[in-house]
C-alpha positions as semicolon CSV with decimal commas, in nm:
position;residue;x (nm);y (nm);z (nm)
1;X;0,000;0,000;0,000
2;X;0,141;0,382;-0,082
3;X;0,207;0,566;0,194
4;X;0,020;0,864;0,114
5;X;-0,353;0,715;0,144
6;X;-0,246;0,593;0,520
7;X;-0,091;0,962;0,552
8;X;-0,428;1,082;0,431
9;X;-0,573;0,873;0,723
10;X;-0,376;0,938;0,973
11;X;-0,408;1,290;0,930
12;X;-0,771;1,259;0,912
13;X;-0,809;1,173;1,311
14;X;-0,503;1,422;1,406
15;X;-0,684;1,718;1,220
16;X;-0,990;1,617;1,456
17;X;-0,760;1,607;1,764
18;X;-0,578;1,923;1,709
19;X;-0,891;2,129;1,563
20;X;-1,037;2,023;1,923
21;X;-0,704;2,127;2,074
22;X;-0,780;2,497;1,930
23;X;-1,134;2,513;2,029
24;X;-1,057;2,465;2,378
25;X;-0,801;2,735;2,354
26;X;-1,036;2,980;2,117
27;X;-1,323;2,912;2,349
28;X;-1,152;2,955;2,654
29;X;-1,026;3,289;2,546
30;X;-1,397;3,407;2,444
31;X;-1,512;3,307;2,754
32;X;-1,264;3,557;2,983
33;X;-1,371;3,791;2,711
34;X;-1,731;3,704;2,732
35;X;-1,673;3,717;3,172
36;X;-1,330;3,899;3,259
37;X;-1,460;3,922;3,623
38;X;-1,605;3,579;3,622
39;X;-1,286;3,362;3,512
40;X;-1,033;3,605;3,695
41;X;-0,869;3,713;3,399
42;X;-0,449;3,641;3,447
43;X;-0,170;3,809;3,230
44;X;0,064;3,464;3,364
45;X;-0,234;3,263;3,198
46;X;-0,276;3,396;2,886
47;X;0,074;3,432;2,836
48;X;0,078;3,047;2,854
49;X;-0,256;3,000;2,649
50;X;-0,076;3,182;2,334
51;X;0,266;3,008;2,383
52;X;0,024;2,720;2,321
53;X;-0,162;2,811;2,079
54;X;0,148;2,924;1,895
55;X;0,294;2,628;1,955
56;X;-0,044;2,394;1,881
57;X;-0,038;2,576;1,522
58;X;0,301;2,539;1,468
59;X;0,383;2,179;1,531
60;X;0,016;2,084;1,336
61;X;0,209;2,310;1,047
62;X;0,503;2,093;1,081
63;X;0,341;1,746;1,098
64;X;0,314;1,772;0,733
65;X;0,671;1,592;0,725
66;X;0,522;1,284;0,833
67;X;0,424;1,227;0,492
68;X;0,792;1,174;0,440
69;X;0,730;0,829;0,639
70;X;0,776;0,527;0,436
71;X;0,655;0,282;0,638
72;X;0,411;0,315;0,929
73;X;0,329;0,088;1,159
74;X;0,074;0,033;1,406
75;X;0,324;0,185;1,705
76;X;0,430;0,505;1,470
77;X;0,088;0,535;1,433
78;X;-0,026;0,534;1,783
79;X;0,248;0,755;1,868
80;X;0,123;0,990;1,672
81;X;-0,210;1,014;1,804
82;X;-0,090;1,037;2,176
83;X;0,115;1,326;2,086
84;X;-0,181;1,451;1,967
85;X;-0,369;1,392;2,224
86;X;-0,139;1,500;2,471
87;X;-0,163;1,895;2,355
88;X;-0,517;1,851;2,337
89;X;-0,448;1,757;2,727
90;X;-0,245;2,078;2,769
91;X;-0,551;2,283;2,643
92;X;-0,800;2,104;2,867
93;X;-0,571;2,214;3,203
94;X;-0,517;2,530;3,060
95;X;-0,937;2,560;3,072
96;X;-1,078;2,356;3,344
97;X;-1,455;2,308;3,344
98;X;-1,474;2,450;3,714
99;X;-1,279;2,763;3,842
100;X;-1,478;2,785;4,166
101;X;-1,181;2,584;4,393
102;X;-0,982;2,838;4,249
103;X;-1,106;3,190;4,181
104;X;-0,913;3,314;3,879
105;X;-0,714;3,123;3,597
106;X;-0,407;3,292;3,770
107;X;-0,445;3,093;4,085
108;X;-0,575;2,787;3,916
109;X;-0,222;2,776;3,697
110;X;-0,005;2,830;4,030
111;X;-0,212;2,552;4,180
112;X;-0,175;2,281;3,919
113;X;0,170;2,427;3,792
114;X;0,325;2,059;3,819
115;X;0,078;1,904;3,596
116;X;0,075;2,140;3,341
117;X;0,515;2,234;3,275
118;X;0,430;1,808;3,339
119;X;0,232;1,796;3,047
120;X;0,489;2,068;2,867
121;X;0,798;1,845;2,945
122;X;0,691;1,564;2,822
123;X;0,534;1,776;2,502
124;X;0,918;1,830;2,465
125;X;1,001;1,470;2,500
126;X;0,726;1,371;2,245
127;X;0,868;1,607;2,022
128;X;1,209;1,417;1,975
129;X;1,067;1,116;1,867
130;X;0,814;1,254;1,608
131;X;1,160;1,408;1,480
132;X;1,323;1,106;1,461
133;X;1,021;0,963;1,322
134;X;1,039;1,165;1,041
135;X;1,402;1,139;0,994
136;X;1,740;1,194;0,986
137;X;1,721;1,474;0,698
138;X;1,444;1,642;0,972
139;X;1,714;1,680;1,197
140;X;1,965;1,779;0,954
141;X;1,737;2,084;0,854
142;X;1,631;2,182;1,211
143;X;1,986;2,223;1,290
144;X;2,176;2,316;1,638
145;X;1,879;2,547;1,685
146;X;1,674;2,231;1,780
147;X;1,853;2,068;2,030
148;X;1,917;2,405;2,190
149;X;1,518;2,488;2,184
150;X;1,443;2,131;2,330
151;X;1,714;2,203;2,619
152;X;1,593;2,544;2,688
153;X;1,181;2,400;2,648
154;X;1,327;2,125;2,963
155;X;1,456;2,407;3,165
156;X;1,148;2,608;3,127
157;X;0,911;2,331;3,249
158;X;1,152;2,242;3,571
159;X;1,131;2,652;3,657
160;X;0,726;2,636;3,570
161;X;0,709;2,317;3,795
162;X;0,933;2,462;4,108
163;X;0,835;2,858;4,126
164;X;0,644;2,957;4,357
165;X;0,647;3,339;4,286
166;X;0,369;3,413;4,048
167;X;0,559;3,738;3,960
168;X;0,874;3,534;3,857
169;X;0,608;3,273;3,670
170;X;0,520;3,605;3,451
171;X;0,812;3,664;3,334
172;X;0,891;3,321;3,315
173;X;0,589;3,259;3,097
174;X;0,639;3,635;2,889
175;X;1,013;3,533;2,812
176;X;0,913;3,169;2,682
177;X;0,633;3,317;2,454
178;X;0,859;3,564;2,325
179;X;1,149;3,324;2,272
180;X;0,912;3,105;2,126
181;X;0,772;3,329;1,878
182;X;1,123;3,468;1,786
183;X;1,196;3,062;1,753
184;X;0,909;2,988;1,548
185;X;1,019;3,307;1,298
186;X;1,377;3,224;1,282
187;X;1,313;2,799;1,168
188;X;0,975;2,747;1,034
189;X;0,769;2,927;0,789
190;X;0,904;2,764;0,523
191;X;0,826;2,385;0,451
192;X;1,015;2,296;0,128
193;X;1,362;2,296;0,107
194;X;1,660;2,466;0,153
């Protein structure tokens, strides 16, 4: 069997995945705008709701290369998926049903800061292998700029996990988004080739 129809597939169930992924973010966001008193509008949570949604879009752009895969198998294909799934898990803590334990998104992020730099380590992890996945000429073209990112990705998620300061988290979170857009600029608007 070609490769592209079970490309065609695949991407059939991530597109469903990752469109959710974005209307948890994009409804979220209408619903502080809908009730900024209500949700407790944060600055340190929407600075990590666009780092994800900038970095949802972004890797969706960039799954593309898996139609460089040759050969899947059940596992790559699985794999796939729970990466998938796993941002759509990101968006979901970002936006819990039920603020009222809580009172604001701010405090709700400070509160259940391990599980989400958790869920954004191990976003980093996943990341690696869906390189790899896609190959060695993948790496080749992301260049000493990716290892670098993935390092620097690590260390953010440790800080996220162990501040306690959520004056230090803001500048924490406003430095990653703005590294991350500068990152996103500098290595991937292009797909083709060099």
């Amino acid at each position: 069997m070609e490769t592209e129809p079970v490309f065609l597939h695949i991407r059939v169930v991530m597109g469903i995945i990752l469109g959710l992924s974005i209307t948890t973010l994009l409804k979220g966001l209408a619903q502080i705008i809908e009730h900024p008193q209500r949700r407790g509008c944060s600055a340190l949570h929407l600075c990590w709701v666009v780092w994800t949604l900038v970095s949802l879009v972004t890797f969706w752009w960039w799954e593309f290369r898996l139609i460089e895969v040759h050969r899947w198998t059940f596992e790559t294909y699985l794999f796939v998926i729970t990466y998938c799934a796993t941002w759509f898990l990101l968006c979901a803590l970002l936006f819990p049903d039920d603020l009222r334990d809580y009172g604001s998104y701010g405090h709700y992020l400070m509160q259940r800061r391990r599980w989400i730099f958790g869920v954004i380590a191990i976003l980093t992890l996943l990341d690696l292998v869906d390189t790899a996945i896609k190959g060695g000429s993948r790496w080749r073209l992301l260049g000493d700029a990716y290892p670098l990112h993935t390092a620097l990705m690590l260390i953010v998620a440790a800080l996220g996990w162990h501040l306690r300061s959520a004056r230090i988290q803001l500048v924490l979170a406003a430095a990653t988004l703005v590294y991350q857009l500068g990152y996103f600029a500098a290595e991937y608007f292009t797909i083709g080739t060099e």
